[in-house]
ChimeraX commands (.cxc) that place a marker at each C-alpha (Angstrom):
marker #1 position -8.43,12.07,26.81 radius 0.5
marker #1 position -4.63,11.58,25.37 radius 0.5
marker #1 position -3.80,13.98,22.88 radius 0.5
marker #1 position -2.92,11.36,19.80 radius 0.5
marker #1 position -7.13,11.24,20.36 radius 0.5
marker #1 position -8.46,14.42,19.99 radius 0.5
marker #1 position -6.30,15.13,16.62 radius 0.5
marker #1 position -7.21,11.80,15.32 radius 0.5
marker #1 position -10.78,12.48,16.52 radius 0.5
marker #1 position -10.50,16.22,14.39 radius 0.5
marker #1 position -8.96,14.56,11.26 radius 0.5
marker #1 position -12.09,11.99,11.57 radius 0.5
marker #1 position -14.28,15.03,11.73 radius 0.5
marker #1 position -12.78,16.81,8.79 radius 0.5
marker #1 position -12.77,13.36,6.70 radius 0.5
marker #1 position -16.67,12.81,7.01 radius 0.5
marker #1 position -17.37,16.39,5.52 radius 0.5
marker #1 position -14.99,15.43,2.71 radius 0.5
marker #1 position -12.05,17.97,3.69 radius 0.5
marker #1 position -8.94,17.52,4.85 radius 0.5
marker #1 position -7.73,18.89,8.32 radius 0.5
marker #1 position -6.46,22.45,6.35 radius 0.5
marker #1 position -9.85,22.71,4.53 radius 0.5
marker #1 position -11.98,21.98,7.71 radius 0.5
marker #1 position -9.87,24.94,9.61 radius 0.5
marker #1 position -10.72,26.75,6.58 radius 0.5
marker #1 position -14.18,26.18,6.61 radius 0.5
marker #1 position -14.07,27.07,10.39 radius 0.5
marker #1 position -13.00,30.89,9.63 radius 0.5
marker #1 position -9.62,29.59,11.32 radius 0.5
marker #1 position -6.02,29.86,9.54 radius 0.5
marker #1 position -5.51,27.15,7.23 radius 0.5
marker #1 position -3.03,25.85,9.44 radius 0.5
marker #1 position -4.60,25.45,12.45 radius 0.5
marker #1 position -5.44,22.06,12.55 radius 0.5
marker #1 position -1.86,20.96,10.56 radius 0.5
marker #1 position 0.29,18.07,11.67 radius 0.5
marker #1 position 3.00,20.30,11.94 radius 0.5
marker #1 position 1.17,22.55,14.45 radius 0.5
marker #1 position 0.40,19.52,16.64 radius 0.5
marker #1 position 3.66,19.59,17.96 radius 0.5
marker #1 position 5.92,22.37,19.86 radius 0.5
marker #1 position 9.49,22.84,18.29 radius 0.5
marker #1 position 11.00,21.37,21.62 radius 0.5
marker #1 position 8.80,18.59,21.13 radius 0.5
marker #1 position 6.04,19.16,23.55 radius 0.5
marker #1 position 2.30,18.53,22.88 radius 0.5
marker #1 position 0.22,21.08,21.30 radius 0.5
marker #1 position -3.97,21.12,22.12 radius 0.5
marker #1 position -5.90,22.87,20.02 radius 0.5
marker #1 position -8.02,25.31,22.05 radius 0.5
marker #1 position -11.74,24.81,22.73 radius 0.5
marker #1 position -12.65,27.60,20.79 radius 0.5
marker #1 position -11.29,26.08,17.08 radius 0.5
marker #1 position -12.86,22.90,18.14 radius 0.5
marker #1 position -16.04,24.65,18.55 radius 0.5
marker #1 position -16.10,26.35,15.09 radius 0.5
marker #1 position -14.71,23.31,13.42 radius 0.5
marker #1 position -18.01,22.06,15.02 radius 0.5
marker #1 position -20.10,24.49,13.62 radius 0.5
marker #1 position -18.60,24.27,10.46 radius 0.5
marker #1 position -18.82,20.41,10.37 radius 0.5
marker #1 position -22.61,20.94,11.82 radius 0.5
marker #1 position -21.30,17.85,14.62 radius 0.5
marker #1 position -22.40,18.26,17.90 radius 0.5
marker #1 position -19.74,17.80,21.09 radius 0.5
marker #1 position -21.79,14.74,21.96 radius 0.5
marker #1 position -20.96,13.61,18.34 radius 0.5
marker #1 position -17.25,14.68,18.50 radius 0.5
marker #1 position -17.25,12.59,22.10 radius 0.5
marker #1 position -18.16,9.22,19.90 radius 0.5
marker #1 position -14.95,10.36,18.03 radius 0.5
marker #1 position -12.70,10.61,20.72 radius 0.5
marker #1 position -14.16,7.11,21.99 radius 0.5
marker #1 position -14.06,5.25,18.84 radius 0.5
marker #1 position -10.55,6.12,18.34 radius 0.5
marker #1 position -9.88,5.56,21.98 radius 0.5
marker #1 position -8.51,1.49,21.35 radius 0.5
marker #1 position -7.36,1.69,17.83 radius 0.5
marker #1 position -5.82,3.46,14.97 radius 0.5
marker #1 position -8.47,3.13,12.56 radius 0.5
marker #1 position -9.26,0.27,10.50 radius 0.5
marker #1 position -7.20,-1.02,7.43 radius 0.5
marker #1 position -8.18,0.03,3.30 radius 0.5
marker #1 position -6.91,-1.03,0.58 radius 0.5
marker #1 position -4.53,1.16,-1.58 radius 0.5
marker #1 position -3.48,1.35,-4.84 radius 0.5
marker #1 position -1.75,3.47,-7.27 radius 0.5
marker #1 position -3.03,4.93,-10.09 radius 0.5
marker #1 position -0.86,2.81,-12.62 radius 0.5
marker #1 position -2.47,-0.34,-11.21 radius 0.5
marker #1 position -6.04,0.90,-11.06 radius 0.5
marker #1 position -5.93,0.96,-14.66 radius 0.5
marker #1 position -5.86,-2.53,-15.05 radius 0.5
marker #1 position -9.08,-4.52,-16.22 radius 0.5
marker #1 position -10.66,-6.64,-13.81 radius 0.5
marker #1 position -8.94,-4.70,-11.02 radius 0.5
marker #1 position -12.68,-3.14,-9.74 radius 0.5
marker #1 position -16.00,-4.65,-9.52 radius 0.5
marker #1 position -19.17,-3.12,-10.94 radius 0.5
marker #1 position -18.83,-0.11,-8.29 radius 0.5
marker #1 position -15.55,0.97,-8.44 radius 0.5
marker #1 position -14.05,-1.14,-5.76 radius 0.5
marker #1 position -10.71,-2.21,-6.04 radius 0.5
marker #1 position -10.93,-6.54,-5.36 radius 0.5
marker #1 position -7.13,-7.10,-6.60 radius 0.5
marker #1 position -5.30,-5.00,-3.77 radius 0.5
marker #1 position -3.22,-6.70,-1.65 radius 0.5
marker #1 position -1.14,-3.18,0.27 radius 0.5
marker #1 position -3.53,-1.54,2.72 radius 0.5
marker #1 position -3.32,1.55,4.85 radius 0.5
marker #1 position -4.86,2.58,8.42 radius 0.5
marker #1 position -7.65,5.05,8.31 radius 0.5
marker #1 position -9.57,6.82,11.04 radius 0.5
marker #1 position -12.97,4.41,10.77 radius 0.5
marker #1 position -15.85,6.16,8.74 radius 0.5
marker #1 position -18.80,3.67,10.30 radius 0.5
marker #1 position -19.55,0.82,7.40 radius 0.5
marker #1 position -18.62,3.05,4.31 radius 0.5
marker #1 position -16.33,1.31,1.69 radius 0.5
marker #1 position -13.72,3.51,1.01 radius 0.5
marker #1 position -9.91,2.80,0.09 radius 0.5
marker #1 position -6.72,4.71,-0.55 radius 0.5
marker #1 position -5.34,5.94,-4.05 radius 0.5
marker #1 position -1.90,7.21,-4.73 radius 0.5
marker #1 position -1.71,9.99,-7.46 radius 0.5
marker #1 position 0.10,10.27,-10.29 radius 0.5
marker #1 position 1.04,13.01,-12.67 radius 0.5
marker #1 position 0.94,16.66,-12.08 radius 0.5
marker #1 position -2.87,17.96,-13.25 radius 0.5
marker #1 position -3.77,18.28,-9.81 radius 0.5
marker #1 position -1.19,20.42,-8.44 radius 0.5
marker #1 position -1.50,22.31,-6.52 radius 0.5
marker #1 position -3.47,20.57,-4.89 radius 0.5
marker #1 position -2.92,17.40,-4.97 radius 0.5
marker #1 position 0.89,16.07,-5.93 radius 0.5
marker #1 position 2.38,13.15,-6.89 radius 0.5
marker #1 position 2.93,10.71,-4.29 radius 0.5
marker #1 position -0.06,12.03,-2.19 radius 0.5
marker #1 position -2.23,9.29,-0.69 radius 0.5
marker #1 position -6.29,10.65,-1.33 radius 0.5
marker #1 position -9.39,8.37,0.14 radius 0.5
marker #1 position -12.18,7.83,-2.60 radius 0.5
marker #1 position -15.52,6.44,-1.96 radius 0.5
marker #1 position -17.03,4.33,-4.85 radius 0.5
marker #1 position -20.60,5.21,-6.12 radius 0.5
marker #1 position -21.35,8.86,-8.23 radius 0.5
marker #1 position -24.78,9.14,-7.20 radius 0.5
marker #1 position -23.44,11.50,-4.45 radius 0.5
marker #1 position -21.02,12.96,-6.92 radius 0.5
marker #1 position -21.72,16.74,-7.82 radius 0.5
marker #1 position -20.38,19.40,-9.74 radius 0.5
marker #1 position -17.45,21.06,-7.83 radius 0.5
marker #1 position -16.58,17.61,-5.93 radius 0.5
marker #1 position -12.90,16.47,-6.28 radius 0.5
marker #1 position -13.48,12.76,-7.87 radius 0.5
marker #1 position -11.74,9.93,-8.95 radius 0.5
marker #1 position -12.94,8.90,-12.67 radius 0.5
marker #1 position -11.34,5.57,-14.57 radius 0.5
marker #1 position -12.62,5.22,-17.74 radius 0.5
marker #1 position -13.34,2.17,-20.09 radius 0.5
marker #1 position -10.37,2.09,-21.99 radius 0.5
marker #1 position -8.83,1.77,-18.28 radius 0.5
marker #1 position -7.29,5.21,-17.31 radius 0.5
marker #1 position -7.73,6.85,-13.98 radius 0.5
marker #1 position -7.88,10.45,-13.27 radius 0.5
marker #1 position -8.00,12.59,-10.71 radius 0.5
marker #1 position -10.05,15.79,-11.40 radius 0.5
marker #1 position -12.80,18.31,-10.48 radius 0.5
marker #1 position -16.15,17.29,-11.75 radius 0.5
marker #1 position -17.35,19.95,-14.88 radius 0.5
marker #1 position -20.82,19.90,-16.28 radius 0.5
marker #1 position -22.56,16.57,-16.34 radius 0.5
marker #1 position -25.07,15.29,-18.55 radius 0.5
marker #1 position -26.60,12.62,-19.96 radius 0.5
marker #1 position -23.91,12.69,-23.68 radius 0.5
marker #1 position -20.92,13.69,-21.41 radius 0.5
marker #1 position -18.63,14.66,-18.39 radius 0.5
marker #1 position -16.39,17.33,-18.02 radius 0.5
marker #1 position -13.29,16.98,-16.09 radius 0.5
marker #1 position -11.11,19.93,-15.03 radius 0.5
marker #1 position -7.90,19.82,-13.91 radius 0.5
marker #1 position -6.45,22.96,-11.33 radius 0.5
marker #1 position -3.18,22.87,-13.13 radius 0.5
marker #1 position -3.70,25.89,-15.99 radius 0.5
marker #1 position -1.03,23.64,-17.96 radius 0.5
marker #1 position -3.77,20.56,-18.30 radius 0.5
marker #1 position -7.21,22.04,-20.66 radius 0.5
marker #1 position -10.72,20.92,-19.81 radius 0.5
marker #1 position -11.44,17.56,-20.92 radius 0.5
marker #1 position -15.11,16.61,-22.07 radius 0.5
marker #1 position -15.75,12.24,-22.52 radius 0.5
marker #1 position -18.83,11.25,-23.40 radius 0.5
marker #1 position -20.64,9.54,-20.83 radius 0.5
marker #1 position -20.71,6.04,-22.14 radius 0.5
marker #1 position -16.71,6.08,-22.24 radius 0.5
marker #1 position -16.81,6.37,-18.04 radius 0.5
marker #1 position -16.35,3.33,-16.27 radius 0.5
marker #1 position -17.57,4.97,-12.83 radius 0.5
marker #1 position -16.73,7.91,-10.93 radius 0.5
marker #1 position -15.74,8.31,-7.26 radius 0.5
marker #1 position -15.66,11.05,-4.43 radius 0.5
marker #1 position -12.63,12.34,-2.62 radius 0.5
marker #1 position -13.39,12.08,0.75 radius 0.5
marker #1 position -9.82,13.48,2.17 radius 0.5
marker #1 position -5.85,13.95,0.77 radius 0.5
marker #1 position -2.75,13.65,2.72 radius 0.5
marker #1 position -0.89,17.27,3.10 radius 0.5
marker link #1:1,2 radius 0.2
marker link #1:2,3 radius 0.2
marker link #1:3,4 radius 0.2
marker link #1:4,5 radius 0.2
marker link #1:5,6 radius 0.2
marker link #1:6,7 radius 0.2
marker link #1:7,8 radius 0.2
marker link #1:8,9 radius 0.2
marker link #1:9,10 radius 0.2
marker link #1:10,11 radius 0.2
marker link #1:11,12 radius 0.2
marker link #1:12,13 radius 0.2
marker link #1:13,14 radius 0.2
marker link #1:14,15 radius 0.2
marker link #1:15,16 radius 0.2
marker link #1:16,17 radius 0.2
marker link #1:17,18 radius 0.2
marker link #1:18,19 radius 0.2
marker link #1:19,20 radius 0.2
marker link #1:20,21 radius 0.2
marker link #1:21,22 radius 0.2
marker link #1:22,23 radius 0.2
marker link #1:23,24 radius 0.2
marker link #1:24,25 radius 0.2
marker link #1:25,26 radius 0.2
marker link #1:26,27 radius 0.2
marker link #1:27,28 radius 0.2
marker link #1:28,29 radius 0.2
marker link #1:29,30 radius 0.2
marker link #1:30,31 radius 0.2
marker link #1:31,32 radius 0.2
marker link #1:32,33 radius 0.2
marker link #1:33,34 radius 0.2
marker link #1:34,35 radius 0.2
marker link #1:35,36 radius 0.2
marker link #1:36,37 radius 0.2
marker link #1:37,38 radius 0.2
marker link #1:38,39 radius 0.2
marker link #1:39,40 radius 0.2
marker link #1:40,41 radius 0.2
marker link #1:41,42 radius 0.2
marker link #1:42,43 radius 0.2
marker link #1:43,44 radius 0.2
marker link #1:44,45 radius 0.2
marker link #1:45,46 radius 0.2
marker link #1:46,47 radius 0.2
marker link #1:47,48 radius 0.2
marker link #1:48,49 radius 0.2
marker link #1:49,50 radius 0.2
marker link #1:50,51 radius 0.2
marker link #1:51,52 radius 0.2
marker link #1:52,53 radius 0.2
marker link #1:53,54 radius 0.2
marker link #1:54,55 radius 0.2
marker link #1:55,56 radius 0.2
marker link #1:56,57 radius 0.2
marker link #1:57,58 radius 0.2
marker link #1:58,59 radius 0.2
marker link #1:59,60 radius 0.2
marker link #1:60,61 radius 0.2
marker link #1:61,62 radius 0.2
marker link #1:62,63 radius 0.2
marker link #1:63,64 radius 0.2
marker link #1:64,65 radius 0.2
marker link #1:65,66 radius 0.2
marker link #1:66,67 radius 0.2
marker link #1:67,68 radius 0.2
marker link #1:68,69 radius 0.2
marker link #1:69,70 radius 0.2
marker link #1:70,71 radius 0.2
marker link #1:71,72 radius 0.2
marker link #1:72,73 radius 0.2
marker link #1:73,74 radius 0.2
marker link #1:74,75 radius 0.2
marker link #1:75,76 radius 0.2
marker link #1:76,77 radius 0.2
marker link #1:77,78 radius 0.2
marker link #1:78,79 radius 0.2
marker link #1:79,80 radius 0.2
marker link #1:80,81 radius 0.2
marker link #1:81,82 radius 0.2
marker link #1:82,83 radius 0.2
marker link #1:83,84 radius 0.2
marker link #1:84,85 radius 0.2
marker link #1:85,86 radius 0.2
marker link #1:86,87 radius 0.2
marker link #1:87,88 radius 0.2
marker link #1:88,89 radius 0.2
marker link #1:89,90 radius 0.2
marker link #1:90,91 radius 0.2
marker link #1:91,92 radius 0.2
marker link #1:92,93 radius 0.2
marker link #1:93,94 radius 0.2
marker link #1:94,95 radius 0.2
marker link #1:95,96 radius 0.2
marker link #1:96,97 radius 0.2
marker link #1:97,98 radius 0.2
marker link #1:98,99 radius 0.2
marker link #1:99,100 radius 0.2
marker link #1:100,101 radius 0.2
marker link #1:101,102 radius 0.2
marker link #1:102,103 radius 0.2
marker link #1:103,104 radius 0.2
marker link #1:104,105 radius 0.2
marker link #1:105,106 radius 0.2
marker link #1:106,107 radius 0.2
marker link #1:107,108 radius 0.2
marker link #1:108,109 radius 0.2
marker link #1:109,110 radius 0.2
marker link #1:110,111 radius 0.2
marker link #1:111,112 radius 0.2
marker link #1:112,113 radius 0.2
marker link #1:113,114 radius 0.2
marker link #1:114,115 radius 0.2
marker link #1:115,116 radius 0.2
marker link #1:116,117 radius 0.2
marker link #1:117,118 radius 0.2
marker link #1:118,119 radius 0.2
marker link #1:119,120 radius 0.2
marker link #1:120,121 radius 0.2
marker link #1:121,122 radius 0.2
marker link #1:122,123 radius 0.2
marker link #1:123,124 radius 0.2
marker link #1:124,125 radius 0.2
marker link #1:125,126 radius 0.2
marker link #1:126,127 radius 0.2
marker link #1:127,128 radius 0.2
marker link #1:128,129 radius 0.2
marker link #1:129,130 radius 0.2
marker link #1:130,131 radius 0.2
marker link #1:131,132 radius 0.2
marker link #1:132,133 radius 0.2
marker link #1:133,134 radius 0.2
marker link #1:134,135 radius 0.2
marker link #1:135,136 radius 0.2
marker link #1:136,137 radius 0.2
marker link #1:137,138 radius 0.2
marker link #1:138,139 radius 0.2
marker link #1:139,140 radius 0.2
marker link #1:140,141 radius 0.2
marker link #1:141,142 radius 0.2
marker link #1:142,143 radius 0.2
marker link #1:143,144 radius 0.2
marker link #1:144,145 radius 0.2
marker link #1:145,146 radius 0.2
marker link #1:146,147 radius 0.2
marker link #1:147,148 radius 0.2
marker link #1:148,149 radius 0.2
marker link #1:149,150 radius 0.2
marker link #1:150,151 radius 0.2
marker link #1:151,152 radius 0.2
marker link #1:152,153 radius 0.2
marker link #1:153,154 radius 0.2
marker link #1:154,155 radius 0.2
marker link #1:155,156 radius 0.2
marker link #1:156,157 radius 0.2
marker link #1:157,158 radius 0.2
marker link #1:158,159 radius 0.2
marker link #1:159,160 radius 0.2
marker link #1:160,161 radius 0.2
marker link #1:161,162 radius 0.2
marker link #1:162,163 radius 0.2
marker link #1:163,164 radius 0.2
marker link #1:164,165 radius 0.2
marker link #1:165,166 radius 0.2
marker link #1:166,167 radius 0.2
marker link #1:167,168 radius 0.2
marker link #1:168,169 radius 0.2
marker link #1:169,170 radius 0.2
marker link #1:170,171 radius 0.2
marker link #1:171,172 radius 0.2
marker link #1:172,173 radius 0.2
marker link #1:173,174 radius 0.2
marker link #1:174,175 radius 0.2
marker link #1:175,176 radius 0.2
marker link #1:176,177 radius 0.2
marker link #1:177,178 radius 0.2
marker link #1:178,179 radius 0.2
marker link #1:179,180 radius 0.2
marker link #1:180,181 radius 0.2
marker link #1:181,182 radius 0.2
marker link #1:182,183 radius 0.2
marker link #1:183,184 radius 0.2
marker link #1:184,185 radius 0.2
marker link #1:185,186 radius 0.2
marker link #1:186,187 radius 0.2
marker link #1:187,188 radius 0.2
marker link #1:188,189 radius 0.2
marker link #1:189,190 radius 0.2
marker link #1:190,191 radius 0.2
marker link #1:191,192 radius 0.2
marker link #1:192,193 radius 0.2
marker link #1:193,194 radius 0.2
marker link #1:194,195 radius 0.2
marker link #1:195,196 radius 0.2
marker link #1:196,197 radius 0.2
marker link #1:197,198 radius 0.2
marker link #1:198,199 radius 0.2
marker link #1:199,200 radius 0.2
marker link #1:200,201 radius 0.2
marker link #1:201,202 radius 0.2
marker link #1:202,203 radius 0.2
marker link #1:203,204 radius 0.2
marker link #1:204,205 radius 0.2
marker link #1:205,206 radius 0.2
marker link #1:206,207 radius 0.2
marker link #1:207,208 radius 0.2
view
């Protein structure tokens, strides 16, 4: 086990549950921090392991067994993920960009992901500050296409038929509309009516 594995192998583990490696610590009862890029290394440069007993409750938390967390650390064990596309939100916007699920077929950039089985997922690049804090400009988040797993609360992705893409929480949800909050105080509530959304998309995980 080299230790580029097991913190791939926990980011992989905090990706499938839809949290990045700061919410899974959370979600753990651990400091936010715990499971931070910047903690994987010692300020002279040395390694740092995360101790069996945060991998444990990230376990818990994730409901993943070791045996589970052991097909991690051997899937990641020859590679460094597979490739996804990415695009930015200025792009996304375009017409004919997605097919009929939200999948981007124009991308030509891609990015290296920790492998989530046969899900389609790819990489978006926000814009704008209604997110913050969040999510900030520049920040790389990984949306899965399809909103029949999308629920109220979940961090989403929405584009809508006159072609512009948001990042948002999902509000209320009904069959006339869809309300879409933003976490900066600075950006209201916005309610579109339902047939005005081209599709909606989870968040799976953001860079930090």
């Amino acid at each position: 086990m080299q230790h580029s594995q097991i913190w791939r192998a926990i980011d992989a583990l905090a990706a499938r549950r839809g949290l990045s490696a700061s919410g899974l610590a959370r979600a753990a009862g651990l400091d936010p921090t715990t499971f931070n890029k910047s903690k994987r290394q010692a300020p002279d440069g040395k390694p740092r392991w995360p101790s069996t007993e945060s991998v444990s409750r990230a376990l818990n938390a994730a409901e993943t067994t070791w045996d589970e967390f052991a097909a991690l650390l051997a899937g990641r064990s020859g590679a460094a993920g597979r490739a996804i596309p990415i695009v930015g939100m200025a792009r996304a916007g375009a017409d004919g960009f997605f097919d009929e699920q939200g999948f981007p077929v124009g991308a030509d950039e891609t990015v290296r992901f920790p492998d989530l089985g046969e899900d389609r997922v790819y990489a978006l690049e926000i814009a704008g500050d209604s997110m913050e804090p969040m999510y900030r400009a520049g920040d790389v988040v990984i949306v899965q296409p399809g909103s029949a797993a999308v629920r109220r609360g979940d961090r989403v992705v929405v584009r809508s038929r006159a072609g512009e893409v948001m990042a948002k929480l999902l509000g209320r949800r009904n069959e006339q509309m869809v309300e879409l909050i933003s976490l900066n105080p600075a950006h209201k509530p916005r309610e579109l009516p339902a047939a005005d959304i081209d599709w909606i998309a989870r968040i799976l995980w953001a860079s930090q």
